[in-house]
Structures are given as structure tokens and as C-alpha cells.
KETIFI-308231 format. One record per residue: residue number from 1; x, y, z of N, C-alpha, C in turn. Coordinates in steps of 0.1 Angstrom, whole numbers. Example, Ala and Ser with C-alpha at 12.3 -4.5 7.8 and 13.67 -1.06 7.14 Angstrom:
<sites>
<1,<132,-57,78>,<123,-45,78>,<132,-33,78>>
<2,<128,-22,71>,<137,-11,71>,<129,0,79>>
</sites>
This chain:
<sites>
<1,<-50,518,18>,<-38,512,11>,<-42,507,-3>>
<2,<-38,512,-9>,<-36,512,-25>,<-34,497,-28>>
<3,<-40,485,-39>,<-42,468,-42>,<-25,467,-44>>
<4,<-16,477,-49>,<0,473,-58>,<7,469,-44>>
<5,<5,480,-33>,<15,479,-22>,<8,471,-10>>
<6,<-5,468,-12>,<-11,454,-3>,<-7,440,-9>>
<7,<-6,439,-22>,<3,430,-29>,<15,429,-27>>
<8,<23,440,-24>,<41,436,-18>,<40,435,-5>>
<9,<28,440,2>,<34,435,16>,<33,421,17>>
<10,<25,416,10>,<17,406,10>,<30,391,9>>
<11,<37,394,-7>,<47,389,-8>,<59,391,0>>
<12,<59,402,5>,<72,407,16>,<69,393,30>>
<13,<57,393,32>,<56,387,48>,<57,370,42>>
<14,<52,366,33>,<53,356,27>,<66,346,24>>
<15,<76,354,18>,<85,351,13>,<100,358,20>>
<16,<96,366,25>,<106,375,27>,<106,388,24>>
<17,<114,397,35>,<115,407,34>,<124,415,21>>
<18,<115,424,12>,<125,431,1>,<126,420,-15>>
<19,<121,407,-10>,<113,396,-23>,<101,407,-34>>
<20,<94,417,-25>,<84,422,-35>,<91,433,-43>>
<21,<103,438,-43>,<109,446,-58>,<110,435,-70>>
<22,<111,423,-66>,<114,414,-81>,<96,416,-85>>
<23,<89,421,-84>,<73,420,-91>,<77,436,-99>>
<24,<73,430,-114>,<73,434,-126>,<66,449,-123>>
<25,<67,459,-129>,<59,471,-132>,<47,474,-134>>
<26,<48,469,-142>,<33,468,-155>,<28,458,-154>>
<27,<16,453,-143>,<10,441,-135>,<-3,448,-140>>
<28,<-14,436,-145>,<-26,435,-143>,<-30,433,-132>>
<29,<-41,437,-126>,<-50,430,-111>,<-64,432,-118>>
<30,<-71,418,-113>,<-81,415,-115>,<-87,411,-103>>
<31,<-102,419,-99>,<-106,420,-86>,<-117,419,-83>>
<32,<-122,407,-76>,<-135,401,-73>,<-152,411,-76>>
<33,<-158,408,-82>,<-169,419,-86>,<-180,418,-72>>
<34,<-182,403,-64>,<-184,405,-53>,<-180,411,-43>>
<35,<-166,407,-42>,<-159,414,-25>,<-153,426,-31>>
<36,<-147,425,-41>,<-142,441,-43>,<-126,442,-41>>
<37,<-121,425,-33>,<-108,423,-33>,<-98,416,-46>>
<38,<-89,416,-43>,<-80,412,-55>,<-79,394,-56>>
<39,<-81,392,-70>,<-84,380,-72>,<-69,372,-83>>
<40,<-71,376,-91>,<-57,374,-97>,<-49,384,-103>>
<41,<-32,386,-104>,<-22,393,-105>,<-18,388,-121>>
<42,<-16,396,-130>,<-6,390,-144>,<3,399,-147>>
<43,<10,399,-155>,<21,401,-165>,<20,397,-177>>
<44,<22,407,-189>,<20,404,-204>,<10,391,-201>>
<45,<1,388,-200>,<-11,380,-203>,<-9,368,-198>>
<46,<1,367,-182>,<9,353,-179>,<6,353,-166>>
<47,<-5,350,-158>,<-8,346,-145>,<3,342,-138>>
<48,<6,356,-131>,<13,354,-114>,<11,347,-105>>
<49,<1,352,-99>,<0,341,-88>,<-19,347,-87>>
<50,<-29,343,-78>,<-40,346,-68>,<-40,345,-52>>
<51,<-46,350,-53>,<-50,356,-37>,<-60,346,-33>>
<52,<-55,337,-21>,<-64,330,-16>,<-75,337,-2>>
<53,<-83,330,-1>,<-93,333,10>,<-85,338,19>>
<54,<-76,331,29>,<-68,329,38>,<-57,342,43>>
<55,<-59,348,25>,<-44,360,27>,<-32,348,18>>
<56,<-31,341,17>,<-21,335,13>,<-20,337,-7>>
<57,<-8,334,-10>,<-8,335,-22>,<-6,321,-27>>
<58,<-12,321,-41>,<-10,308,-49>,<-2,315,-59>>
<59,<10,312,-61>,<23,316,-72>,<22,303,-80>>
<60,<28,309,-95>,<28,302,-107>,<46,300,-105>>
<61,<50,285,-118>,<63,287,-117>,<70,302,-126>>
<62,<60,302,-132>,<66,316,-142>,<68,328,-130>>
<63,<59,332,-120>,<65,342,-109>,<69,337,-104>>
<64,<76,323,-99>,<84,319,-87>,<101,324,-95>>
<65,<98,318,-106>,<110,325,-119>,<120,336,-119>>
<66,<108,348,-119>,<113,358,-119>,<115,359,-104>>
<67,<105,359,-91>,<113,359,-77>,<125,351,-73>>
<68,<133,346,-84>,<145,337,-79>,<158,345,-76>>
<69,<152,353,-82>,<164,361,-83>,<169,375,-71>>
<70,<156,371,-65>,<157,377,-44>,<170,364,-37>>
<71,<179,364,-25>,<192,357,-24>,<178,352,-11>>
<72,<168,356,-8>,<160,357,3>,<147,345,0>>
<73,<138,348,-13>,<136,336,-13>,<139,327,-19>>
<74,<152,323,-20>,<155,309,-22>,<157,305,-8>>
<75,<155,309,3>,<152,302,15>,<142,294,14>>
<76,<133,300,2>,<118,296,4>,<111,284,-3>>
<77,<123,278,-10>,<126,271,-22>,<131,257,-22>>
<78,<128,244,-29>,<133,231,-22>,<138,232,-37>>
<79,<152,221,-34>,<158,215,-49>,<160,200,-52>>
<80,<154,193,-58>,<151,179,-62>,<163,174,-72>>
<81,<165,160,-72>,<173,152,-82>,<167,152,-96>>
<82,<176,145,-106>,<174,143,-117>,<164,134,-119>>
<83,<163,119,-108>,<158,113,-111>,<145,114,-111>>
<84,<136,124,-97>,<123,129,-98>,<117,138,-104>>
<85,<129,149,-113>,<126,159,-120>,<114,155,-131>>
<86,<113,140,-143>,<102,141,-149>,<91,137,-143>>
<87,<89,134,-131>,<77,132,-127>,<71,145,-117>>
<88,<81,150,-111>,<75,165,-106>,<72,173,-117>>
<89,<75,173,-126>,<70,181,-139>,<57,176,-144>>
<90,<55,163,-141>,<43,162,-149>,<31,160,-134>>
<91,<30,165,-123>,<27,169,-112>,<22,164,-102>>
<92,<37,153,-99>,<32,138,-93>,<39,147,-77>>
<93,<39,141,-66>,<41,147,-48>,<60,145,-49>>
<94,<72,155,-40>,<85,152,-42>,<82,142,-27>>
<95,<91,136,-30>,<94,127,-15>,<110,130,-13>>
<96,<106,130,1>,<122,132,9>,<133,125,8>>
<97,<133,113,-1>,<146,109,-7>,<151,118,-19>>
<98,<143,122,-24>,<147,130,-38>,<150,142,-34>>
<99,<154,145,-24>,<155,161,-20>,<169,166,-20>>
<100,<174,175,-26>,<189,177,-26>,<192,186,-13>>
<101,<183,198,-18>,<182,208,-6>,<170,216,-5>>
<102,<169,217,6>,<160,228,9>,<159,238,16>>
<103,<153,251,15>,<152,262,21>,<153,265,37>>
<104,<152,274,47>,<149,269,60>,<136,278,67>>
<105,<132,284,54>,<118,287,54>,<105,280,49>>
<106,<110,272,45>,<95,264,42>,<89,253,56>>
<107,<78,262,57>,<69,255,65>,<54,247,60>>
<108,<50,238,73>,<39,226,67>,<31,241,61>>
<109,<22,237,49>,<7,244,41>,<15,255,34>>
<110,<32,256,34>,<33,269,31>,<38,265,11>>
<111,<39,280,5>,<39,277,-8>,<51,273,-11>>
<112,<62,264,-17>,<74,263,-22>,<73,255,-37>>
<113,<84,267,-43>,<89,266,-56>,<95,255,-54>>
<114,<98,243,-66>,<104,227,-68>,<117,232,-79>>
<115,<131,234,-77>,<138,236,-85>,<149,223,-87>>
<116,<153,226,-101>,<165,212,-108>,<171,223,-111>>
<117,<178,224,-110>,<196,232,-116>,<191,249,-119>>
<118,<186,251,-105>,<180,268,-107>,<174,272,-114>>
<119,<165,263,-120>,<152,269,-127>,<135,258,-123>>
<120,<131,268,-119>,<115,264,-115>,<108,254,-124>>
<121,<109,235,-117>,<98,232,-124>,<89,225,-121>>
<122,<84,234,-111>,<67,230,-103>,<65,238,-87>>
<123,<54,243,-88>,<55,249,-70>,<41,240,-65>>
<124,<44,239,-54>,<35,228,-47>,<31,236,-32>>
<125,<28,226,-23>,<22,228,-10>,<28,219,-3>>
<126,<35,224,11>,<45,217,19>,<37,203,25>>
<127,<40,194,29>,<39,186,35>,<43,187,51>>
<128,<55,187,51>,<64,192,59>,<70,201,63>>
<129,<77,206,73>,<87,215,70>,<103,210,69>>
<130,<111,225,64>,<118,218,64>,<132,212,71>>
<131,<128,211,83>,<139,203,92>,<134,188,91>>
<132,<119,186,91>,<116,172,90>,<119,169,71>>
<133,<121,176,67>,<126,169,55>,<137,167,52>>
<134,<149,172,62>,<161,171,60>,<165,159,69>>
<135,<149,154,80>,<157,139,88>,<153,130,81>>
<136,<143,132,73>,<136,116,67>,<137,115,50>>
<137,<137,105,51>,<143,98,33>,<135,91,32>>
<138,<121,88,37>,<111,86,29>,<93,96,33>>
<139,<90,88,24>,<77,92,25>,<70,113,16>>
<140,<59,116,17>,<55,127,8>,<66,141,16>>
<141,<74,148,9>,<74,162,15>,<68,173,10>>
<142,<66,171,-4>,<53,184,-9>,<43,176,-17>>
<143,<34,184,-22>,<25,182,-35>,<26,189,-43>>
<144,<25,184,-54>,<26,195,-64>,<11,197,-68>>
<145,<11,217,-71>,<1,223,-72>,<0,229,-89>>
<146,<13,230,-88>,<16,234,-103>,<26,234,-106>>
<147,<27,228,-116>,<38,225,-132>,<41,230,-144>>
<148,<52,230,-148>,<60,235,-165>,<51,231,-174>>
<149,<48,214,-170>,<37,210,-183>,<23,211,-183>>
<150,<16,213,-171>,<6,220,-168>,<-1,230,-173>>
<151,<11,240,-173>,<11,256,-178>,<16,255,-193>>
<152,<21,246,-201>,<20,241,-212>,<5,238,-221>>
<153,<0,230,-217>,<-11,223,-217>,<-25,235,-218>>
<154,<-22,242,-204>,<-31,247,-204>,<-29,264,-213>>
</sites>
């Protein structure tokens, strides 16, 4: 199996089924000089996501961006208030009072995009999933792993 279509299955099982046509064309892969496996994914010079140990993927907001636009993973996807928006951005944890909505695919360790008014800004690591974040209004429901100003910065 060829690294382009081990890559879409990869995002297909992840996020959903038919999510891996939103991945760009013309992708760089860059691939461990030890294992020989794929290590990080780009576009024009803009870090997609990497390949964890595990099989799992670590997505950037810039590819959670462009995957918004699958009606599939926005299951995969939590949406926060105005009031937590500048502190998720600068890449503090959401808590379950700030939660508007959320997906019914996001499970505990799994990856979810943090959206304010349909645009990506921060993808983190579940806390929860999300039926327990739709009973409770307080306490952590993700972390954030990465941010708008982050990816600014850096």
C-alpha cells in the first residue's frame, strides 16, 4: 500500500468515512529515516498534521480548516462561546460550561477541532466524550494541543 492512500485510510477511520477527499493534491510526506514510516504530511510549506506512534494523527488547525468542509467531520468537532474563544486561542483547556455544541464523535484521547463561528481556533485532546460533555457544566472537556496563535508565533 502506497504512504498517499495509507494516509486516507488513515483519516477515513479517524474522522470519518469519505473526510480523506478534502486532503489537498499536491502533499509533501516526510518519512522517518529510521522506521521508514511517515512522519509528517504538508501543503505549500504548512504542516498538516503527523503520524503518531499509536496510528493516530496529530492535525493542525490549518488541516482541520480545510477538512471542515466534510458534513461528516464536523461530528468530529466541538463549538465554544465568545467568552472562551480568547483564551482557547492562546492555548488554555475548554471547560464544559463554554461548550455550545459538540460533535457525537468525539471520544476520551480522541483529536477534536475547537470552533467559534465555523472557523478553527485550536484542536486539542478530549477529555471527555461527548455525551459527558453535554451533562456537565463544569470542570476540563479538552486540552488544547494547538492554536491560531501558536502557529502564529511559531
Amino acid at each position: 500500500m502506497n504512504s498517499i492512500s495509507k494516509l486516507k485510510h488513515t483519516i477515513d477511520a479517524l474522522f470519518g468515512t469519505g473526510v480523506s477527499k478534502y486532503l489537498p493534491k499536491d502533499i509533501d510526506i516526510l518519512f522517518s529515516h529510521r522506521t521508514g514510516r511517515i512522519r509528517e504530511v504538508s501543503h505549500k510549506q504548512k504542516l498538516l498534521c503527523t503520524l503518531r506512534i499509536d496510528g493516530g494523527l496529530a492535525i493542525t488547525p490549518y488541516f482541520a480548516q480545510m477538512l471542515l468542509a466534510s458534513k461528516r467531520f464536523r461530528e468530529n468537532c466541538l463549538e465554544i462561546d465568545k467568552e472562551s474563544k480568547p483564551f482557547v486561542e492562546d492555548g488554555r483547556s475548554v471547560f464544559c460550561g463554554h461548550i455550545i455544541s459538540c460533535g457525537k464523535n468525539i471520544r476520551i484521547q480522541s483529536e477534536v477541532p475547537v470552533l467559534y463561528k465555523n472557523k478553527v481556533v485550536a484542536v486539542g485532546k478530549a477529555i471527555l466524550s461527548s455525551e459527558m460533555m453535554k451533562g456537565q457544566t463544569m470542570g476540563v472537556a479538552l486540552k488544547i494541543r494547538d492554536s491560531l496563535k501558536s502557529q502564529q508565533r511559531g
